[in-house]
VOPAGU-2260 file (C-alpha; in pm, 1 decimal, decimal comma):
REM VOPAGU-2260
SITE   aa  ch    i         X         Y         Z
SITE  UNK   A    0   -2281,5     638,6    1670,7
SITE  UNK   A    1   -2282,7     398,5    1382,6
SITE  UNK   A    2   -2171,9     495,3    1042,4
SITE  UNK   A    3   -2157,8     344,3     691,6
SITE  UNK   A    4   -1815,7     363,9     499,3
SITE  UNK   A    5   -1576,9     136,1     293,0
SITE  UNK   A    6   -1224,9      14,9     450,0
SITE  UNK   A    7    -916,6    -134,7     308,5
SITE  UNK   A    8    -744,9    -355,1     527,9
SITE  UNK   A    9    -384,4    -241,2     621,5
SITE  UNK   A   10    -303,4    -524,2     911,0
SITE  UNK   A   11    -365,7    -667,4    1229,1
SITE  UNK   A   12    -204,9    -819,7    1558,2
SITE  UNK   A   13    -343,8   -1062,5    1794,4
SITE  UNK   A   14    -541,1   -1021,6    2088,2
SITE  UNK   A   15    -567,8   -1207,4    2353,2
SITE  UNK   A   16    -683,4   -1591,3    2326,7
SITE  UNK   A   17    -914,6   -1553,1    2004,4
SITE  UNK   A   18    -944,4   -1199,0    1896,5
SITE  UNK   A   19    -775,3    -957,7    1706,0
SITE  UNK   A   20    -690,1    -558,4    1632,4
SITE  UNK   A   21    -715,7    -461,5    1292,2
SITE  UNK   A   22    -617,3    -149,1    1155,8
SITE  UNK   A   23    -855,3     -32,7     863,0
SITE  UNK   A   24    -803,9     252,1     634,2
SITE  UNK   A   25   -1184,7     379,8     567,0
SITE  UNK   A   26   -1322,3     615,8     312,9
SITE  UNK   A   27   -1488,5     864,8     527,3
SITE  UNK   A   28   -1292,6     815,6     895,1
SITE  UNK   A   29    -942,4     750,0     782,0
SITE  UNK   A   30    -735,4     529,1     936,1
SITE  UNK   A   31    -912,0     352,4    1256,8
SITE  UNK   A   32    -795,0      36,7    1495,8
SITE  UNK   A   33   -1113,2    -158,8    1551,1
SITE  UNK   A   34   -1159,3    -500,8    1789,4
SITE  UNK   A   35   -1263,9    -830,5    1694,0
SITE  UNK   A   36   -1381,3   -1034,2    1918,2
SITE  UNK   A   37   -1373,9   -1420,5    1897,2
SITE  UNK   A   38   -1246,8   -1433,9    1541,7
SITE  UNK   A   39    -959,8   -1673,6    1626,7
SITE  UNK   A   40   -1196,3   -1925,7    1772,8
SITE  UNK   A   41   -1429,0   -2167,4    1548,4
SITE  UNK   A   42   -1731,0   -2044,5    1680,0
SITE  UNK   A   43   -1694,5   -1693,0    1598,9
SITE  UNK   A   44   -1926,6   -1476,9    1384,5
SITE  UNK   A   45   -1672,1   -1281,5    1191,9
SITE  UNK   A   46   -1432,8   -1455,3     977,8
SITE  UNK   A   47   -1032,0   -1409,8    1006,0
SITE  UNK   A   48   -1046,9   -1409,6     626,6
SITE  UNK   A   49   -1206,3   -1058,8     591,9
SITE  UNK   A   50    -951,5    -923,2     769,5
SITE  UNK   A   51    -646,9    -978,6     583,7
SITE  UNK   A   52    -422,8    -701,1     445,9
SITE  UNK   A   53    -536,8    -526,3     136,9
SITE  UNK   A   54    -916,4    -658,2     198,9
SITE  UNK   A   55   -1160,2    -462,3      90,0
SITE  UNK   A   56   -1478,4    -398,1     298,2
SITE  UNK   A   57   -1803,5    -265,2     310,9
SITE  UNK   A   58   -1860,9    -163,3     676,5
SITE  UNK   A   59   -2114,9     -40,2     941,9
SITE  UNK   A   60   -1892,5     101,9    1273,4
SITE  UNK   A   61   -1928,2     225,0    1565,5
SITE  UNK   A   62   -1752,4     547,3    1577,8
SITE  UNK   A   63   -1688,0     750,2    1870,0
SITE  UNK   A   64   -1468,1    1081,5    1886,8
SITE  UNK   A   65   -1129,7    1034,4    2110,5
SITE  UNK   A   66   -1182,7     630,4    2129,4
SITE  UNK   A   67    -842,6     431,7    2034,0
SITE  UNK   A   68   -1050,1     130,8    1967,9
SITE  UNK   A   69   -1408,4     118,7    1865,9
SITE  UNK   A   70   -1585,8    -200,0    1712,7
SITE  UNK   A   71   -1717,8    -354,6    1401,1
SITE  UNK   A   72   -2109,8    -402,0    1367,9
SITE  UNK   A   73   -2096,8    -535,8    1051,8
SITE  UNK   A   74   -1846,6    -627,2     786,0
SITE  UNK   A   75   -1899,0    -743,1     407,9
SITE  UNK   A   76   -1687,3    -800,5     125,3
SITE  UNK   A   77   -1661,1    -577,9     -98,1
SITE  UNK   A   78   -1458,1    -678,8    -379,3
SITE  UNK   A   79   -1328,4   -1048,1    -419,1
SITE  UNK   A   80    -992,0   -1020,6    -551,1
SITE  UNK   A   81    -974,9   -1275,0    -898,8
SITE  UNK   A   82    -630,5   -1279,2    -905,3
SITE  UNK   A   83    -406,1   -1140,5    -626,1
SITE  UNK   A   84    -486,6   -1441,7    -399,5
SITE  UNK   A   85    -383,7   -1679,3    -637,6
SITE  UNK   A   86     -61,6   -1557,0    -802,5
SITE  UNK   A   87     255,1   -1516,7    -595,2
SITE  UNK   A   88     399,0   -1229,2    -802,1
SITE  UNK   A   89     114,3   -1045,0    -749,0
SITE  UNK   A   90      40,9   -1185,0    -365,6
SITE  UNK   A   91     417,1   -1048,8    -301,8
SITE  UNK   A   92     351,5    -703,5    -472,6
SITE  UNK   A   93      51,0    -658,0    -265,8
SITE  UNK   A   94     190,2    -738,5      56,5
SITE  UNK   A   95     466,5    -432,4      -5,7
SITE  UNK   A   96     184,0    -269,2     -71,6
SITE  UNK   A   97      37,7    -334,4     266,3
SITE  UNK   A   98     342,9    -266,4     386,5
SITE  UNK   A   99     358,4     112,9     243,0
SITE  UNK   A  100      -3,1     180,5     328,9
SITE  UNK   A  101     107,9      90,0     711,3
SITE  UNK   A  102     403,5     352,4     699,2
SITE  UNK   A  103     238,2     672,0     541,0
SITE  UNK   A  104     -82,1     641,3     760,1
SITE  UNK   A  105    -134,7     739,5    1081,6
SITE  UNK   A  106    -404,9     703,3    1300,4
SITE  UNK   A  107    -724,9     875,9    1244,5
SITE  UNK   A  108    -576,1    1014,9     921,8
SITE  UNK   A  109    -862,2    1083,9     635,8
SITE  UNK   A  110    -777,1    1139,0     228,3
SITE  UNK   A  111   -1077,2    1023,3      18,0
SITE  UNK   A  112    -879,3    1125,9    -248,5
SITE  UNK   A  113    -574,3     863,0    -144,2
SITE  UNK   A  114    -842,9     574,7     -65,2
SITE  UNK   A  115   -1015,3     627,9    -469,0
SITE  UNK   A  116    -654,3     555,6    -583,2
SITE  UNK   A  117    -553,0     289,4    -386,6
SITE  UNK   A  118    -897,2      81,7    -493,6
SITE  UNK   A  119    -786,7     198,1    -835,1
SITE  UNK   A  120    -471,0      85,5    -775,4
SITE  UNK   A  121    -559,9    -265,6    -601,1
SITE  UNK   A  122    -840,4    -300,6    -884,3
SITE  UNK   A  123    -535,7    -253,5   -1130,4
SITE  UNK   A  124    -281,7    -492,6    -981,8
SITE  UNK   A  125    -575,8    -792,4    -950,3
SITE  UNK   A  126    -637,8    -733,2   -1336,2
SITE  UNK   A  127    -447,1    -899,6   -1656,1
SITE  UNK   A  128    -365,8    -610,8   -1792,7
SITE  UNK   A  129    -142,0    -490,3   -1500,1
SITE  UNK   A  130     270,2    -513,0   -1601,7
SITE  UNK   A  131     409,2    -623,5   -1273,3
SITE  UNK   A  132     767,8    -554,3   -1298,7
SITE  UNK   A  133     658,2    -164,7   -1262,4
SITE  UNK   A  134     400,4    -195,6   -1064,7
SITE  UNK   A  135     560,6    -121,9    -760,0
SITE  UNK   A  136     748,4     176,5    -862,4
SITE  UNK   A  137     470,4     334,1   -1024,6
SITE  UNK   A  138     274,3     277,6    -695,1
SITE  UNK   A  139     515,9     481,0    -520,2
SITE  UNK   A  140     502,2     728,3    -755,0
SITE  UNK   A  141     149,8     746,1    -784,0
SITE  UNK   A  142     114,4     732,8    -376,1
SITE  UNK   A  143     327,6    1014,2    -351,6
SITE  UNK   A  144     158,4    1239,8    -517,1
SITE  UNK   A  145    -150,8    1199,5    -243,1
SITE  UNK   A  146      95,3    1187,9      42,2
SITE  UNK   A  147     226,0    1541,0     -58,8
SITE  UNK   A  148     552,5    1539,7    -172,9
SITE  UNK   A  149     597,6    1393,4    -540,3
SITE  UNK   A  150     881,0    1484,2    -725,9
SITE  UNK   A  151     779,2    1732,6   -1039,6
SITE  UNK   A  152     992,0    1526,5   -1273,5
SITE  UNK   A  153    1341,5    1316,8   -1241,7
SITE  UNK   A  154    1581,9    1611,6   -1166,7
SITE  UNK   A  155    1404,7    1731,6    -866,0
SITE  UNK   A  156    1365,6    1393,6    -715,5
SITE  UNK   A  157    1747,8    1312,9    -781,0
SITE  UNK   A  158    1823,5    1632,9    -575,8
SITE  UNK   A  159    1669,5    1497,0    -288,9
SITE  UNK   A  160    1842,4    1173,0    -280,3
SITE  UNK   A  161    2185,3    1264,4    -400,9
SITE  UNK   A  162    2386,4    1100,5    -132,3
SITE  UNK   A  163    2255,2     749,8    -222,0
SITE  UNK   A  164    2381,0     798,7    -617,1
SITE  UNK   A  165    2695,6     576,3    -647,6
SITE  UNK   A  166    2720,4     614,0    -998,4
SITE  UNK   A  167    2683,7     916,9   -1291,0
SITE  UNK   A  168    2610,9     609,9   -1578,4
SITE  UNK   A  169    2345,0     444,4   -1382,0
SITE  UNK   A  170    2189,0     784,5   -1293,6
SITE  UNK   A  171    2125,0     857,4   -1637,4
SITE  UNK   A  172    1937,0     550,7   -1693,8
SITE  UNK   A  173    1744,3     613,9   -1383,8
SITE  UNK   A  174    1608,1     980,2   -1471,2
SITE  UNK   A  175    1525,2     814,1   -1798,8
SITE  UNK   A  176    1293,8     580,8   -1660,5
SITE  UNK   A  177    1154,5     767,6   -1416,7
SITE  UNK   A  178    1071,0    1049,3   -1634,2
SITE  UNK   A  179     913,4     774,8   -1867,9
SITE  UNK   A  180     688,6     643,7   -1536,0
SITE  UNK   A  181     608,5    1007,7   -1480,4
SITE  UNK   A  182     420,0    1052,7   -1794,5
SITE  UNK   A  183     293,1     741,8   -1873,9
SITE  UNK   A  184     269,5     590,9   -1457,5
SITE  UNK   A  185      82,1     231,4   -1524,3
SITE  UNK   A  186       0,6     244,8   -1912,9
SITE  UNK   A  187     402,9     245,9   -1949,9
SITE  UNK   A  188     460,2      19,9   -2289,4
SITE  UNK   A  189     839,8      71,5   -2251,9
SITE  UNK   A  190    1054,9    -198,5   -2132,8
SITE  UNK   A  191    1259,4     -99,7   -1847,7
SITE  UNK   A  192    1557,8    -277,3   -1821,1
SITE  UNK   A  193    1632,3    -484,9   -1429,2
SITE  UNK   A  194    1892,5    -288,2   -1342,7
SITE  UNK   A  195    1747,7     -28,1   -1360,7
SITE  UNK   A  196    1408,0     -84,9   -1178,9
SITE  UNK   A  197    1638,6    -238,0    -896,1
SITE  UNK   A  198    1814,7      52,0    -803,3
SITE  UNK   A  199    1516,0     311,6    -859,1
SITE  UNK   A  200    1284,6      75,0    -645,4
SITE  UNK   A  201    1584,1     113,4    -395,6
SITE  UNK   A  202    1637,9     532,6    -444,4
SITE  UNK   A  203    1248,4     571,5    -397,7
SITE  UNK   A  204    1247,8     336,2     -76,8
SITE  UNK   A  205    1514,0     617,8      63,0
SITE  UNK   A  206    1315,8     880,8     -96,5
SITE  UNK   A  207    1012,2     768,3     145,4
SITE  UNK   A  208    1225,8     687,7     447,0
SITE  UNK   A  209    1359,5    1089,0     415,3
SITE  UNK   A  210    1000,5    1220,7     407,3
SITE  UNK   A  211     811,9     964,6     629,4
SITE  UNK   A  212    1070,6    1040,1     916,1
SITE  UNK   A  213    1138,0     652,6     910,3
SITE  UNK   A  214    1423,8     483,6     915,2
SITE  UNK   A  215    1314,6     163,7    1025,5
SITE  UNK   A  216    1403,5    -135,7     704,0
SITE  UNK   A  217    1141,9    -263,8     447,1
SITE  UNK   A  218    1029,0    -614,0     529,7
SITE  UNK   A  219     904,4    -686,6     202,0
SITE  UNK   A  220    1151,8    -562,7     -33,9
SITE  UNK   A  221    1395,4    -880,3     -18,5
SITE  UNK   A  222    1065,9   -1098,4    -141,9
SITE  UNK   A  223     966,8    -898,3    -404,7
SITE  UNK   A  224    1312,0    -829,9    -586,0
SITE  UNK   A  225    1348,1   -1187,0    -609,0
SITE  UNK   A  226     938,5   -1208,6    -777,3
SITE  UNK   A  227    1022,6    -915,3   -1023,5
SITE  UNK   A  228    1368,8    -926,3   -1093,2
C-alpha cells in the first residue's frame, strides 16, 4: 500500500555496488529503513543528496505491515536548508543532532508530536536568530521532554546523575543554568559562561546514556566542543 507522509532523514549505510539503506523518521509511520536502488551510480533516478542526515522530505512509500525494508516511490524536498549546509558551526551541531535522533529511535517507532518539534527545531537551528552555543543543550532538553523522561527542574535532574558531580562549586553554576534553559529553552538572552555549558553538555550526555540503556560513546561530541567552545 502506498502512503503519503513527511520524513526526516536520520542516516544511511551502503548497499551493495550502488545502492543504499536509509533510515527515515516519518510523520505518520515512525521510524522506517527503506532501499534505494542505484543511487550510488550516475545513472540513477534518485539523488544521494536527498538522503543525507537531517533532510527533510516529502514522500510517497510503500508500506507494508511486518516488512524490515520497504521502498521509496517518490521522494521530494521539502525544505532547503539556507544555512545549515553552509556554516560549519551549524553543519557540526546538526550532525549531533543526527546523531541523537539515531539513539532515541527505534524502529517502527511513531511520535507526531516528537517529529513537529524536531522540524521546529531544525527550522530554528537553519535560522539567524538561533544562539548556537546553547543550541545543543536546549535540544536535549527540549527532546527529552517527548522521549519521556525530562527532568521537572535542576534538582531532580542532578539526583539522577549524582555520581558524575566532581565538584559542589561547579554544581551550583550548573543548576543555575539549567534552571535558566528550563524556562526560557531557545529564547535564552543570558550568557552562559563555557565552563559551564561544557560540563552540562557532558552531565546530560550521561543523563541520556542512563535512560536510553546505552552506553556506547558519542561520535560527535569531540567536533562540536571544539565549534562551540
Amino acid at each position: 500500500m502506498q502512503k503519503k507522509t513527511k520524513g526526516v532523514v536520520i542516516s544511511y549505510i551502503r548497499y551493495k555496488e550502488t545502492s543504499i539503506i536509509v533510515k527515515i523518521f516519518t510523520r505518520e509511520l515512525g521510524l522506517k529503513s527503506y532501499i534505494i536502488n542505484g543511487v550510488r551510480s550516475s545513472s540513477g533516478k534518485s539523488k544521494m543528496a536527498l538522503y543525507q542526515p537531517l533532510t527533510q522530505l516529502d514522500l510517497v512509500v510503500y508500506d507494508k505491515e511486518g516488512a524490515g525494508l520497504n521502498r521509496i516511490s517518490e521522494a521530494k524536498l521539502q525544505l532547503p536548508y539556507q544555512l545549515i549546509p553552509f556554516d560549519f558551526i551549524r553543519s557540526g551541531i546538526a550532525m549531533f543532532v543526527a546523531e541523537v535522533l539515531a539513539k532515541s529511535i527505534f524502529e517502527n517507532y511513531q511520535n507526531d508530536q516528537l517529529y513537529d518539534f524536531l522540524e521546529s527545531a531544525l527550522a530554528h537551528l537553519d535560522s539567524q536568530e538561533v544562539k548556537l552555543a546553547i543550541y545543543p543543550i536546549v535540544f536535549l532538553l527540549e527532546m527529552s521532554n517527548y522521549l519521556g523522561f525530562a527532568p521537572i527542574d535542576s534538582a531532580s535532574f542532578f539526583d539522577e546523575i549524582i555520581h558524575e558531580i566532581k565538584s559542589q562549586t561547579q554544581l551550583i553554576s550548573e543548576r543555575d543554568a539549567l534552571d535558566l534553559l528550563i524556562r526560557s529553552s531557545f529564547s535564552c538572552e543570558q550568557t552562559i559562561p563555557s565552563s559551564v555549558r561544557k560540563v552540562l553538555l557532558d552531565h546530560f550526555l550521561v543523563f541520556y546514556s542512563q535512560h536510553l540503556e546505552d552506553s556506547n560513546p558519542w561520535k560527535s561530541v569531540k567536533v562540536l566542543r571544539q565549534l562551540i567552545s
